[in-house]
C-alpha positions as CSV (number, residue, x, y, z in Angstrom):
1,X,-82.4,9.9,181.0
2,X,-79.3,8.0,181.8
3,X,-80.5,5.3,179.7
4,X,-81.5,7.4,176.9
5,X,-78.1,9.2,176.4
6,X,-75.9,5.3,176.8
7,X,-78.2,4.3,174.1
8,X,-77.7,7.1,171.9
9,X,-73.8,7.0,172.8
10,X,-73.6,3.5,171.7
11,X,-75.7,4.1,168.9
12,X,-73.3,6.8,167.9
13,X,-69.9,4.5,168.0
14,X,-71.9,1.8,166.2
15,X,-72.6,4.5,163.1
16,X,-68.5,5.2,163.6
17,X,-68.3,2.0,163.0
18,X,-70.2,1.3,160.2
19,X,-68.9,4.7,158.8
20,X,-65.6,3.4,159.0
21,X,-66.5,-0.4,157.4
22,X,-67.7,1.5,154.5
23,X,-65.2,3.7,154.0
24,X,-62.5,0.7,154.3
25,X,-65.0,-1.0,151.7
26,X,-65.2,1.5,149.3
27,X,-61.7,1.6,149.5
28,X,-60.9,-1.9,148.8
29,X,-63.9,-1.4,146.0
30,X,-62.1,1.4,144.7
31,X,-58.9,-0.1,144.7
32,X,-59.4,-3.2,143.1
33,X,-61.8,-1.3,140.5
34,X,-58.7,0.6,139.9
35,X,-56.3,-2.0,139.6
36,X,-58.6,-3.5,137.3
37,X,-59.2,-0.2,135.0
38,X,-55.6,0.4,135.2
39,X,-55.2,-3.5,134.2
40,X,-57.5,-3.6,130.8
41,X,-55.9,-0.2,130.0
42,X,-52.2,-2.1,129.9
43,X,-53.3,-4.2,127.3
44,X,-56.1,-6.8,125.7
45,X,-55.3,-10.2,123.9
46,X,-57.3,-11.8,121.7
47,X,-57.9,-14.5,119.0
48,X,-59.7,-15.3,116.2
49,X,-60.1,-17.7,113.0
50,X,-61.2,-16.5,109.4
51,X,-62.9,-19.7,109.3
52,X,-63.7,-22.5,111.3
53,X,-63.9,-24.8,108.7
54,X,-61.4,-25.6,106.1
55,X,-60.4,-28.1,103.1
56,X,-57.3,-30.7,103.6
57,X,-54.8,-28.8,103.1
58,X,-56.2,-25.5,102.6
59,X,-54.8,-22.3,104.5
60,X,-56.3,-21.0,107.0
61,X,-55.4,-17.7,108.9
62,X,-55.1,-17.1,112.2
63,X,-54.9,-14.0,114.2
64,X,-54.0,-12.7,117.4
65,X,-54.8,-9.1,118.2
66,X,-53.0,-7.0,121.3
67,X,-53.9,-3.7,122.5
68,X,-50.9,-2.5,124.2
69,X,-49.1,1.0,125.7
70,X,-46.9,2.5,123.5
71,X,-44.4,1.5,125.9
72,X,-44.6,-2.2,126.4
73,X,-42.5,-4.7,124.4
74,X,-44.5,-7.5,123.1
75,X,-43.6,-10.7,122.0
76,X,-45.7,-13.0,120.2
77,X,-45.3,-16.9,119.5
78,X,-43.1,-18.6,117.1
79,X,-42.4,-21.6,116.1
80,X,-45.0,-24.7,115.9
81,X,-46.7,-24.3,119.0
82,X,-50.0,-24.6,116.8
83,X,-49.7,-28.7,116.8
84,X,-52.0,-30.6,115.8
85,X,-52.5,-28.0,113.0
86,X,-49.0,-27.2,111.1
87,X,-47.6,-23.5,110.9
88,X,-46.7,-23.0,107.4
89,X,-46.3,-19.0,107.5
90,X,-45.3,-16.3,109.9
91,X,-46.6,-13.1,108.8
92,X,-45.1,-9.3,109.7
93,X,-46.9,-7.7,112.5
94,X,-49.4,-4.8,111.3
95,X,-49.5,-1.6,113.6
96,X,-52.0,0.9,113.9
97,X,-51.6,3.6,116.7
98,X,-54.5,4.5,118.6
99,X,-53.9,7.8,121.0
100,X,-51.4,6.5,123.6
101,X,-51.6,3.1,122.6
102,X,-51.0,0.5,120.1
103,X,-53.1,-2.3,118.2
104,X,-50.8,-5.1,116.7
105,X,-52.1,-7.8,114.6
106,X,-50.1,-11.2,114.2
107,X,-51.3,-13.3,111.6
108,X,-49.8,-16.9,111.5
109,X,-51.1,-19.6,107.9
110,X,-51.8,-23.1,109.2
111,X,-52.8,-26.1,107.5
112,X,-53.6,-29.6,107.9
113,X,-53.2,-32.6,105.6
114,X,-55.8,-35.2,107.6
115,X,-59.5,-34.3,107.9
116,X,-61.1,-34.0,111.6
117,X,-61.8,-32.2,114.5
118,X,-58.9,-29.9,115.8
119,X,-58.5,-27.5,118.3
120,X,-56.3,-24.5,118.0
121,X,-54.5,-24.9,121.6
122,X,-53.8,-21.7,123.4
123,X,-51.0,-19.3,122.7
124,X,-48.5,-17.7,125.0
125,X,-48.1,-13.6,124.5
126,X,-45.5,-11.8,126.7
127,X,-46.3,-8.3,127.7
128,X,-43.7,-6.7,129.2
129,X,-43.0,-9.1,131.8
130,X,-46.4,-10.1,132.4
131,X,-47.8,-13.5,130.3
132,X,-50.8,-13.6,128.4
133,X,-52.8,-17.1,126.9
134,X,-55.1,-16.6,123.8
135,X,-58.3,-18.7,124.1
136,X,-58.2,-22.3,122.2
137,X,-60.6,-22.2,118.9
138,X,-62.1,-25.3,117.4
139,X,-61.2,-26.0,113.6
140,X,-63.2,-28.4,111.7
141,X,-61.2,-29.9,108.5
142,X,-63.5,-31.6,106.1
143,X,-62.4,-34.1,102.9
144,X,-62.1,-33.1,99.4
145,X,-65.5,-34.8,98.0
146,X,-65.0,-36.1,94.6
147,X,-67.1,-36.3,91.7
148,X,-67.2,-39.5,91.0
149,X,-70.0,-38.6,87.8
150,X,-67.1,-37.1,86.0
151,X,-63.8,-39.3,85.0
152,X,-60.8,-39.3,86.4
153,X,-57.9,-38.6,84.9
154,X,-54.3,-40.1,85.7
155,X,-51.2,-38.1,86.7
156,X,-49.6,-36.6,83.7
157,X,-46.1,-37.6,82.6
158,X,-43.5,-36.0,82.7
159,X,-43.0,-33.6,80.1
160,X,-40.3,-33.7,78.0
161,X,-37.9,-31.2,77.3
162,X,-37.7,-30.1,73.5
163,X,-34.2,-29.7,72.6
164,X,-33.5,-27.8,69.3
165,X,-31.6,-29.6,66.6
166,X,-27.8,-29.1,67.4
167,X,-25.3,-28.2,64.5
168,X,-22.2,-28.9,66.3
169,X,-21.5,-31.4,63.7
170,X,-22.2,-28.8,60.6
171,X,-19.2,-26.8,62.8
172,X,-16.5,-29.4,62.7
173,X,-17.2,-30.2,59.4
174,X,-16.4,-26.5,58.2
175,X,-13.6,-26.6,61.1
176,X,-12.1,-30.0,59.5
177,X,-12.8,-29.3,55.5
178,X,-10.4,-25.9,56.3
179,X,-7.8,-27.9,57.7
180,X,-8.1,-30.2,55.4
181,X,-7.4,-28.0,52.6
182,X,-4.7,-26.1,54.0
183,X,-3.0,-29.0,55.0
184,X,-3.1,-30.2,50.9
185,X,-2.0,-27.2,49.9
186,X,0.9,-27.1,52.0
187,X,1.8,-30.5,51.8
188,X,1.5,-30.1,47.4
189,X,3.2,-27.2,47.3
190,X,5.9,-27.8,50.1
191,X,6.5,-30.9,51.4
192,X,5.5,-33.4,48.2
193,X,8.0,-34.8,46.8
194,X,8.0,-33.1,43.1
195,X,9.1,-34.8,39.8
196,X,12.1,-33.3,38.9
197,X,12.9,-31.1,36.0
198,X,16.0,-31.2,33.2
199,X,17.5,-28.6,34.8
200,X,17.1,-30.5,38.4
201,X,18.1,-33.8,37.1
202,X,21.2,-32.1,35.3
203,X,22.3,-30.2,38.1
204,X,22.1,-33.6,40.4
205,X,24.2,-35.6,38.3
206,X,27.9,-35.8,38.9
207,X,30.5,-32.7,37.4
208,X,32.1,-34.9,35.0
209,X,28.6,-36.2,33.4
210,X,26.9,-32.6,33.4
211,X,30.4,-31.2,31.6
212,X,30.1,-34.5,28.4
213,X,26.4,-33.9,28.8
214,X,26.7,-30.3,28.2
215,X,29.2,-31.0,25.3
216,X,26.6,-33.2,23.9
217,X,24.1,-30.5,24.0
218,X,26.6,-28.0,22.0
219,X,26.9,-30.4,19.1
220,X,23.3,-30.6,18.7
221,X,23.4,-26.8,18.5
222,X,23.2,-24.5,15.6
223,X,26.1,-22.3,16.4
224,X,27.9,-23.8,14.1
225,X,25.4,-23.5,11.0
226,X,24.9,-20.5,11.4
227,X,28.8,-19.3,12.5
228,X,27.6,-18.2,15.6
229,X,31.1,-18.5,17.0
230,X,30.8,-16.1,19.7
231,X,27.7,-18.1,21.2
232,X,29.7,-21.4,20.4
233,X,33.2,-20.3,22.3
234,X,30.9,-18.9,25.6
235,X,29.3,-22.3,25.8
236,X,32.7,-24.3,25.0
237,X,35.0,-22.6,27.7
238,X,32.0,-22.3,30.3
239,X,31.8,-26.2,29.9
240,X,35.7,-26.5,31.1
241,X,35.6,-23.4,33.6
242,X,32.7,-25.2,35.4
243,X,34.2,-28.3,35.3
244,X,37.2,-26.6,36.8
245,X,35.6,-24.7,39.3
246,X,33.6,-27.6,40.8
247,X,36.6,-29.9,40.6
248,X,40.3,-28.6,40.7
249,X,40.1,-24.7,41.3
250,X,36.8,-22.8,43.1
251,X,37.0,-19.4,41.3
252,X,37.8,-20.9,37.9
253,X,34.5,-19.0,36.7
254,X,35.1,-16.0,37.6
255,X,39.4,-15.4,36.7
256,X,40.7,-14.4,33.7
257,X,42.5,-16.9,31.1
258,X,45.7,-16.1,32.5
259,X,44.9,-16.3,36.4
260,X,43.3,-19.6,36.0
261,X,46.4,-20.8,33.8
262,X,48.4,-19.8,36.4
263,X,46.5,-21.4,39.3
264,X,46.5,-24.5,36.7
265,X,50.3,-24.2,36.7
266,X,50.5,-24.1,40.4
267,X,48.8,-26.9,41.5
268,X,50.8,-29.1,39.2
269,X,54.2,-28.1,40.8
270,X,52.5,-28.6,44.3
271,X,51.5,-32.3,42.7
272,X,47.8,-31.6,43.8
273,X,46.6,-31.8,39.9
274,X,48.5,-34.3,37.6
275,X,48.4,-32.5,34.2
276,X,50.7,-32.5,31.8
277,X,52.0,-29.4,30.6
278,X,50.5,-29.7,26.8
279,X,47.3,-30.6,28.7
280,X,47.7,-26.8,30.1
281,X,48.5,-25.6,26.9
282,X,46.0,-26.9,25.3
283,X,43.7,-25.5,27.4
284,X,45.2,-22.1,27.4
285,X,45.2,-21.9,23.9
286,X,41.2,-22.6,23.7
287,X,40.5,-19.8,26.1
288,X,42.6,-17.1,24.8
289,X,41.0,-17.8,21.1
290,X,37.6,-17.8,22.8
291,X,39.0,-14.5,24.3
292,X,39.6,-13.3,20.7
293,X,36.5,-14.3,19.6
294,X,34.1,-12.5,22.1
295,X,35.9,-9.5,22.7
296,X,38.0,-8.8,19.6
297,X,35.9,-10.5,17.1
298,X,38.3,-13.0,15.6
299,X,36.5,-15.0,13.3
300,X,38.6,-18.5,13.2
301,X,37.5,-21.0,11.0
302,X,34.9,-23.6,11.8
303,X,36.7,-26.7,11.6
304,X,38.9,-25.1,14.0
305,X,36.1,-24.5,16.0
306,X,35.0,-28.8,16.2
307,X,39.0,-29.3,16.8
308,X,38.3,-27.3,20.2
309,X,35.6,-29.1,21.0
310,X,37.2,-32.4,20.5
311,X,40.1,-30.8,22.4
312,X,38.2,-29.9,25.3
313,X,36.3,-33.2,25.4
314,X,39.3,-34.9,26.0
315,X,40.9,-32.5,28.2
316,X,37.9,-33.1,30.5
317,X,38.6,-37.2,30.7
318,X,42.5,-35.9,31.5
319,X,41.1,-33.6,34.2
320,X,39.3,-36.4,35.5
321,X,42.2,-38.7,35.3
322,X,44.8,-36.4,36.9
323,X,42.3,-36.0,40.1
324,X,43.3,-38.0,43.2
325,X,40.6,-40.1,44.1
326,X,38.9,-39.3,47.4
327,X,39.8,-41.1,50.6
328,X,37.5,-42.5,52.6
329,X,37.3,-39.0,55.3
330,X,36.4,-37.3,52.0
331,X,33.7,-39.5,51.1
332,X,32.3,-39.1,55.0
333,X,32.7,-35.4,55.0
334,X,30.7,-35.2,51.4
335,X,28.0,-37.4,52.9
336,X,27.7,-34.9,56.1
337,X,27.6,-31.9,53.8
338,X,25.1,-34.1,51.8
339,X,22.7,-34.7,55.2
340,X,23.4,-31.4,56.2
341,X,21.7,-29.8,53.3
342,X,19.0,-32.1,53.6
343,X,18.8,-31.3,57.2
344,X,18.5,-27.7,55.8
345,X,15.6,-28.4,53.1
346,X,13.4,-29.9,56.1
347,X,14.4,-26.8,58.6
348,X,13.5,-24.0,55.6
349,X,10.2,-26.2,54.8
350,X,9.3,-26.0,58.5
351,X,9.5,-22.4,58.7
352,X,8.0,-22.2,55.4
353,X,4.7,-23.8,56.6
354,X,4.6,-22.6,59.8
355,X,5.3,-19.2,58.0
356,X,2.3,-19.6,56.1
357,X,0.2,-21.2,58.7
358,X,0.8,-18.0,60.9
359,X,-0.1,-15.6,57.8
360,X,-2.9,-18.0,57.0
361,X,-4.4,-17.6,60.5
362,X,-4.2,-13.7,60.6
363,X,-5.4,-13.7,57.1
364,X,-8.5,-15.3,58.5
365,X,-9.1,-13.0,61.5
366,X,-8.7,-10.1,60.2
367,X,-11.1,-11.2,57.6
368,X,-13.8,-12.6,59.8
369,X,-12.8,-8.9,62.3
370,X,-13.8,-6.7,59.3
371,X,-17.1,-8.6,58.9
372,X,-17.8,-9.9,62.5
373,X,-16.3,-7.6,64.4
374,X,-12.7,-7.7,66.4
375,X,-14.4,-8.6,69.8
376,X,-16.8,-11.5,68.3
377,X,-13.4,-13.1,66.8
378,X,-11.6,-12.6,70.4
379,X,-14.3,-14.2,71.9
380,X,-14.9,-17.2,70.0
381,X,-11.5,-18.2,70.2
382,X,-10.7,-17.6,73.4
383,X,-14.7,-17.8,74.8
384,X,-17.0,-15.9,76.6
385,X,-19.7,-16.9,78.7
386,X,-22.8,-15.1,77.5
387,X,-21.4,-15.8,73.9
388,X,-21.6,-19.6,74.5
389,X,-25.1,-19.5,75.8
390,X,-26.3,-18.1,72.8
391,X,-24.6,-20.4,70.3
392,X,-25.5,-23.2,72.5
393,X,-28.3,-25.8,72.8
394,X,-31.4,-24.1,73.6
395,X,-34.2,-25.8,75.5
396,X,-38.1,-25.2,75.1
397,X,-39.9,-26.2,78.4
398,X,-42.9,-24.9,80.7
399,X,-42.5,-23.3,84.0
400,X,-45.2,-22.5,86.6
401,X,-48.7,-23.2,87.4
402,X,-50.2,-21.8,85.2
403,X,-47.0,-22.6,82.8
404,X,-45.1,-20.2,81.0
405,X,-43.5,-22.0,77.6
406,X,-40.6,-20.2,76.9
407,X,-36.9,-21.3,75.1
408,X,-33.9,-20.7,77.2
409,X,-29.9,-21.9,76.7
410,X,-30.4,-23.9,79.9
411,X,-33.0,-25.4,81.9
412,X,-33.7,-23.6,85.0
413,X,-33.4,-24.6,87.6
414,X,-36.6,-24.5,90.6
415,X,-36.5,-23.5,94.1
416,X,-39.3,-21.9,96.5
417,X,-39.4,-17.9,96.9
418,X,-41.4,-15.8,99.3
419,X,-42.9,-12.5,98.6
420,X,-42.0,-9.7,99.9
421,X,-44.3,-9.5,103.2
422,X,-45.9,-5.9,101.9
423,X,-47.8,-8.2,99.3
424,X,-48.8,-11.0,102.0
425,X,-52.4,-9.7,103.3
426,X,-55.4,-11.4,104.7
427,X,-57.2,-11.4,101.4
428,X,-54.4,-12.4,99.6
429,X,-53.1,-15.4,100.8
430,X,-52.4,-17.1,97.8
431,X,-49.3,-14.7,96.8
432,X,-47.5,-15.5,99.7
433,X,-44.6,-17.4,97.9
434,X,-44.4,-19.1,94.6
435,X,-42.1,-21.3,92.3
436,X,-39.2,-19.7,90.9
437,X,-36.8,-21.2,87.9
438,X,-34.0,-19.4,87.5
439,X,-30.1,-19.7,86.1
440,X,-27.3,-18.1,87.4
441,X,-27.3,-15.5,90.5
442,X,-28.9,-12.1,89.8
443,X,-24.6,-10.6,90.4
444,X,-23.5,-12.7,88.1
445,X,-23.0,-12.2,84.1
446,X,-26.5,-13.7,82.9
447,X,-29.3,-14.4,85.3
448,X,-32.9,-15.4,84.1
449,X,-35.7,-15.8,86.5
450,X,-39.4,-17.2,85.3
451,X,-41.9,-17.2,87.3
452,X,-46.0,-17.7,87.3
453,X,-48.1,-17.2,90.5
454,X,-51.7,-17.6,90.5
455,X,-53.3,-14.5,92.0
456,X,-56.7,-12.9,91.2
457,X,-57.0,-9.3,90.1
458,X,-58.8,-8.3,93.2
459,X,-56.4,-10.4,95.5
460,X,-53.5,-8.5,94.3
461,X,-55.2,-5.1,94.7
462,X,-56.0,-6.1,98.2
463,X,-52.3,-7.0,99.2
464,X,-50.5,-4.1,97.0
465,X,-52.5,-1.5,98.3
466,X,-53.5,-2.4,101.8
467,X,-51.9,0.2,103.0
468,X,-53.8,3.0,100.6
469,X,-57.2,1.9,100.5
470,X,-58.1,4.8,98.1
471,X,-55.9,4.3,95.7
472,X,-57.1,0.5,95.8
473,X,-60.4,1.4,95.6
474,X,-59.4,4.2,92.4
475,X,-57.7,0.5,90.6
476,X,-60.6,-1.4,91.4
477,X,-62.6,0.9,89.3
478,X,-60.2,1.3,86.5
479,X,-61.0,-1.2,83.8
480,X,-59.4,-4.9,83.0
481,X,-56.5,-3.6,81.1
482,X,-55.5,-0.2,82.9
483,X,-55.7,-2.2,86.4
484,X,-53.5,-4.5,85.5
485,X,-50.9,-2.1,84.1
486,X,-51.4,-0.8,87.6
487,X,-50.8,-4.3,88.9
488,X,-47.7,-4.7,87.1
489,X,-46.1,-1.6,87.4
490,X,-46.6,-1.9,91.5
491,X,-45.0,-6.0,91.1
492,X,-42.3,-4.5,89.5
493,X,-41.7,-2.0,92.0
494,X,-41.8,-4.8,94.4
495,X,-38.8,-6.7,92.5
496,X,-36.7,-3.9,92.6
497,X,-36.9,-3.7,96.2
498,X,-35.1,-7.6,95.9
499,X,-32.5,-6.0,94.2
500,X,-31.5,-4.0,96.8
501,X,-31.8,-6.8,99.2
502,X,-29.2,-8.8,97.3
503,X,-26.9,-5.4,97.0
504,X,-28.1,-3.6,94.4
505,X,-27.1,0.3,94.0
506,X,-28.0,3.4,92.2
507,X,-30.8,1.6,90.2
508,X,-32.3,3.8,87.5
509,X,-35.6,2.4,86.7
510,X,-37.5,2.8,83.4
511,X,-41.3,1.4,82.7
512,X,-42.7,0.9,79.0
513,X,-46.1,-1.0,77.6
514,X,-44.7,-3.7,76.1
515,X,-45.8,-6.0,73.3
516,X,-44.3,-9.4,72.2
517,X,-45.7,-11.6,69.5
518,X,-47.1,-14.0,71.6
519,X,-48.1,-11.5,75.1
520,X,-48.6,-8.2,76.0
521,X,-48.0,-6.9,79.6
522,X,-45.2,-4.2,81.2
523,X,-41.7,-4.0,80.8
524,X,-39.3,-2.2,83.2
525,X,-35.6,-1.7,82.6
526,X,-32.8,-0.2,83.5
527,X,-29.4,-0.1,85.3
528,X,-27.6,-0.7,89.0
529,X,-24.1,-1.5,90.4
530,X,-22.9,-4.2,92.7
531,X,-20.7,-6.6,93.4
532,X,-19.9,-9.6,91.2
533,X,-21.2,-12.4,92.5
534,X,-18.0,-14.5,92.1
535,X,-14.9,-11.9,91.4
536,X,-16.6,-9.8,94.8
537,X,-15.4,-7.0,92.4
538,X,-17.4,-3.9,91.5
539,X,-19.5,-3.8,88.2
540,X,-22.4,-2.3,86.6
541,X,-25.2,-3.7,85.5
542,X,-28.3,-3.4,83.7
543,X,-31.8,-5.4,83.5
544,X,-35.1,-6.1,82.2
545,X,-38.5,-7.2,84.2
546,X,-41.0,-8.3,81.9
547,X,-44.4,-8.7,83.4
548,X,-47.6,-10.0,82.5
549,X,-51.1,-10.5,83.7
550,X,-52.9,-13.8,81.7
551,X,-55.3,-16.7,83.0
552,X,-56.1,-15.4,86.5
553,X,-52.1,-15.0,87.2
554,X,-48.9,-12.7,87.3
555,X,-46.5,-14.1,84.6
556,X,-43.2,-12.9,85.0
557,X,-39.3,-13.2,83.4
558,X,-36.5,-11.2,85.1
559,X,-33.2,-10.8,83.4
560,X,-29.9,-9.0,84.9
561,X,-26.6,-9.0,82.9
562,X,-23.3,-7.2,82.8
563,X,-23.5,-3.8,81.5
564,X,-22.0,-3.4,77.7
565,X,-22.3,-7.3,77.2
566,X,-22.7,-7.7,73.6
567,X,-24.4,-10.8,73.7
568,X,-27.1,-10.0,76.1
569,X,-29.6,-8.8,74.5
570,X,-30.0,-11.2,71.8
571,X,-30.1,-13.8,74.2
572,X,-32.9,-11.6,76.3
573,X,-34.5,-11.3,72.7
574,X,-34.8,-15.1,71.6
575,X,-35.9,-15.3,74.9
576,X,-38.7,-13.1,75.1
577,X,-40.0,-13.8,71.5
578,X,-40.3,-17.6,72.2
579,X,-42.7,-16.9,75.7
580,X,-46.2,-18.7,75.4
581,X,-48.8,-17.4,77.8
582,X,-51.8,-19.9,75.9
583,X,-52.2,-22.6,78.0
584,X,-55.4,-24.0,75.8
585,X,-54.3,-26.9,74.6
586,X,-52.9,-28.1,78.7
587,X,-56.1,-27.7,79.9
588,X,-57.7,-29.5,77.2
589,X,-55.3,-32.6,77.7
């Protein structure tokens, strides 16, 4: 009995104790199948390829996908930590929220330009503060197999730029032919020296040879024959008052018989005139019967008349004689009075022509205003930028892949742009970045951008409208033409959003069909303000996207000018009218 109930007692502690083992056991079990629960519920990483096999040099896309609480900060790799394979894009995260929890996806492009066997090595997530690896992933890159049955063609030259005739030279010619003329009329009617006339030669001879000329130019009169008298004595005693006046008293023309007599009369007692007094006389005599002939119309006799003239003929040789001759500070100060008049002549011909130089000059503007405009004349002659470009040498080139052709007033110049990462998608690889050519700075007073990326219809549904699957599935269904209006409308929304990167403001945005003679496609246009680019001041602006959809690629031609810029849009005109889109005869070369 003793027995019995030792046995049963020991038998009881050893079901306490495997009671207890278990219960530890379970514990543990439960713990650890906890911590593990709790564990895949913090988060999940994982990796994949979209292929495992690739071209040289193709793309290839590679994702790592992380479920993670809402409340975790996660940070993926960056950098080329992908070696051997080369990182050649970083794309933006996608999110998708799931309950408490998020799913991010982290797509990364990677290439490689040597055929082989690669392995993806592992990549390095942080969770928190906790560190993830991704699992490595074998990528096999295989060679580019040529067709040897088909030839081969060389590398194309270099194409060259077509430069339209310049006419520069017609310019200058116009330019010089003006001048030319101007200057010969000026120098003919102003600075030539002119053949002198009778009067001129007269009136430069000396006082004493103009007075006998003049005497022999009353005897060949007809006063005389026809006893013209009064015509005869106004000539006669204007011959010996001018003598008079030029060489013994300086208002002999205009005093009366007896104040000149007088003066006469005085400058022989002051010995400054050597007449005699019958010289005097004589003289005084001839003037008061001239007197009597013009104002009280005495009618002497005609011989009487020759006697004066003989009289007067000699008292002009005694006038002469009774002169003192000039001394030698006479002589100088005649020859200064002589330069000084010369001096004179050039100065007045001077003013003349620039006179006429400065009313030829606004005579020109103000023609070339009323038919130009004032502003066109302003800005030729003092320039403008836009202005220049369009009177400039245009070039005709191709941009692109597939090329636009297309005439601009420079050549543009090329450099590397990414799309915005809303149009970078899985299925769309191929519009991740592009070529651009461009001149200027979209700020600035002109800017063109061309560009040409190669991108199928479907592709750009898929990366356009990831994000509203129905609406890409309602374009997918549309036909050719209406989807790619659809296309085109969305690409342009897509450049505006650049506008605002670079500073853009209160854009106004208006979309048109738009038809060209050598393309078709969607134009969108209108305004913004900003900062000038180089002044940092304030402007407004306006601009035109033209967009088009041809040979399996998104065509496209920005502009962006200063607002009210005369000279804009015919450049944005000549521009548009000259784009090419047919690229038949490259692909037959």
């Amino acid at each position: 009995m003793v027995n019995d109930l030792r046995f049963m007692n020991t038998r009881t502690k050893s079901l306490k104790l495997m009671l207890s083992v278990g219960r530890i056991q379970s514990s543990i079990f439960f713990f650890v199948l906890c911590f593990l629960c709790s564990f895949f519920s913090f988060a999940q990483v994982t990796s994949s390829v979209e292929t495992n096999s690739i071209k040289i040099g193709e793309q290839i896309t590679y994702q790592i996908n992380v479920e993670v609480d809402t409340t975790k900060l996660v940070v993926f790799p960056e950098g080329q930590t992908f070696l051997p394979l080369e990182m050649i894009d970083s794309y933006q995260i996608d999110t998708t929220k799931n309950n408490d929890k998020y799913n991010l996806i982290k797509r990364y492009g990677l290439t490689q330009f040597d055929s082989g066997s690669y392995t993806v090595p592992r990549q390095k997530v942080i969770i928190g503060d906790k560190t993830f690896f991704t699992d490595s992933l074998q990528v096999e890159v295989n060679e580019v197999v040529v067709d040897t049955t088909k030839a081969i063609y060389d590398i194309k030259p270099i194409i060259g730029v077509e430069k339209t005739a310049s006419t520069w030279w017609k310019t200058l010619l116009y330019i010089l032919l003006a001048i030319a003329i101007v200057g010969f009329l000026l120098y003919w009617f102003i600075w030539r020296k002119k053949p002198l006339t009778e009067e001129q030669k007269i009136a430069l001879l000396p006082p004493y040879d103009r007075a006998k000329l003049a005497l022999a130019k009353l005897d060949e009169s007809s006063y005389l024959e026809n006893e013209n008298l009064k015509d005869y004595y106004s000539e006669l005693t204007f011959i010996i008052r001018k003598y008079l006046d030029e060489k013994v008293y300086d208002r002999a023309l205009e005093s009366t018989t007896d104040e000149l007599i007088t003066r006469l009369r005085i400058l022989k007692e002051g010995n400054q005139v050597d007449l005699s007094k019958d010289d005097i006389t004589n003289i005084e005599s001839i003037l008061k019967r001239a007197d009597l002939v013009k104002f009280a119309k005495s009618a002497p006799d005609v011989e009487l008349a020759k006697i004066d003239r003989s009289t007067i003929d000699i008292e002009i040789d005694h006038v002469k004689e009774a002169l003192p001759e000039p001394t030698e500070e006479e002589k100088l100060l005649d020859e200064k009075y002589k330069a000084e008049q010369e001096r004179k002549k050039k100065r007045n011909k001077i003013i003349l022509t620039v006179a006429l130089s400065l009313c030829l000059i606004a005579a020109t503007i103000i023609g070339f205003s009323i038919k130009y405009g004032f502003g066109y004349v302003k800005d030729t002659i003092i320039g403008h930028e836009t202005k220049e470009l369009l009177d400039g040498d245009w070039v005709t080139s191709e941009y692109g892949i597939p090329p636009i052709k297309i005439s601009t007033p420079r050549v543009l110049k090329r450099e590397v742009v990414k799309l915005p990462d809303s149009s970078k998608t899985k299925e769309a690889p191929k519009v991740s970045k592009f070529d651009a050519f461009y001149y200027g700075s979209m700020l600035s007073k002109f800017y063109i951008l061309v560009r040409s990326v190669p991108a199928k219809q479907e592709e750009l549904i898929a990366g356009l409208l990831k994000n509203n699957p129905l609406q890409a599935e309602a374009v997918s269904k549309m036909d050719e033409s209406e989807a790619k209006k659809v296309i085109l409308s969305l690409l342009a929304e897509e450049l505006i959003k650049t506008f605002k990167s670079q500073g853009a403001e209160n854009i106004l945005v208006k979309k048109e069909d738009y038809d060209a003679p050598l393309f078709s496609g969607v134009k969108t246009s209108g305004s913004f303000t900003g900062k000038n680019a180089i002044t940092d001041a304030k402007m407004n602006f306006e601009y035109q996207i033209y967009l088009m959809a041809e040979n399996d690629a998104i065509q496209g031609v920005v502009f962006t000018y200063q607002k009210d810029d005369a000279y804009a849009i015919p450049i944005i005109n000549r521009v548009v009218n000259s784009i090419d889109l047919n690229n038949e005869e490259n692909e037959e070369e």
